[in-house]
C-alpha positions as CSV (number, residue, x, y, z in Angstrom):
1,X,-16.6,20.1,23.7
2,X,-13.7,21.6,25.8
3,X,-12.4,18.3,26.7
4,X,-12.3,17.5,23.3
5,X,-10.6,20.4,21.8
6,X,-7.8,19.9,24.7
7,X,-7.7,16.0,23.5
8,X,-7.3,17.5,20.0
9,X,-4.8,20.4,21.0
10,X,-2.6,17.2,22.9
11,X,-2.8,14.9,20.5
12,X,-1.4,17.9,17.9
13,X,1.3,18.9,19.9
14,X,2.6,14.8,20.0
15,X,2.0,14.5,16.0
16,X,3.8,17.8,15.9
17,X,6.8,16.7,18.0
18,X,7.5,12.9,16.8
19,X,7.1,14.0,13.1
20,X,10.1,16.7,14.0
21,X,12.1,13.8,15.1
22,X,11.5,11.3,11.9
23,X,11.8,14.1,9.5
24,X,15.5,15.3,11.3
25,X,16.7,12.2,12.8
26,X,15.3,9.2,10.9
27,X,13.7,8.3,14.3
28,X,11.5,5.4,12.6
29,X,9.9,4.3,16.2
30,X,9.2,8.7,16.0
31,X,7.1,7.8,12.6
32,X,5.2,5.2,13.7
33,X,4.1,7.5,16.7
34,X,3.3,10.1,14.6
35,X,1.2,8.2,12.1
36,X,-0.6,6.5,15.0
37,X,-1.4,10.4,16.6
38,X,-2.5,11.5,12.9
39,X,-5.1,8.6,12.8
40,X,-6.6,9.7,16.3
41,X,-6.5,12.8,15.7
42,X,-8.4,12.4,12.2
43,X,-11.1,10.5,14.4
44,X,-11.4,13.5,17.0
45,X,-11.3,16.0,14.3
46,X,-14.3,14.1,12.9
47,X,-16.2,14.1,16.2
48,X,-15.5,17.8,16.6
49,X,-16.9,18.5,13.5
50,X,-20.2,16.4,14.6
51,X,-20.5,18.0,17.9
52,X,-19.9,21.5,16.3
53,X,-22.8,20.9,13.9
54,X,-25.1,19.9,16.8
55,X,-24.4,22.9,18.3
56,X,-25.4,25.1,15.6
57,X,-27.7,23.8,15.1
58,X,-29.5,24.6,19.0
């Protein structure tokens, strides 16, 4: 579980930063990044809530 909250705190923090740079630059390569970092982050956000359920349920 703590590898994946650091996968999910990284993969944050890149959304975070190319999203800065589309929304005050135009950087359209920036946008494409960040959409690609929101989709795997949605997927580990999804996991995380699986493997937080499991463990509540011990």
């Amino acid at each position: 579980m703590k590898a994946l909250l650091e996968k999910i705190y990284a993969e944050a923090s890149a959304f975070g930063k190319d999203a800065v740079l589309q929304m005050n630059k135009g950087n359209k390569a920036a946008g494409a990044r960040a959409r690609k970092a929101a989709l795997e982050l949605m997927k580990d956000l999804k996991e995380f809530r699986k493997v937080s359920v499991a463990e509540a349920k011990k």
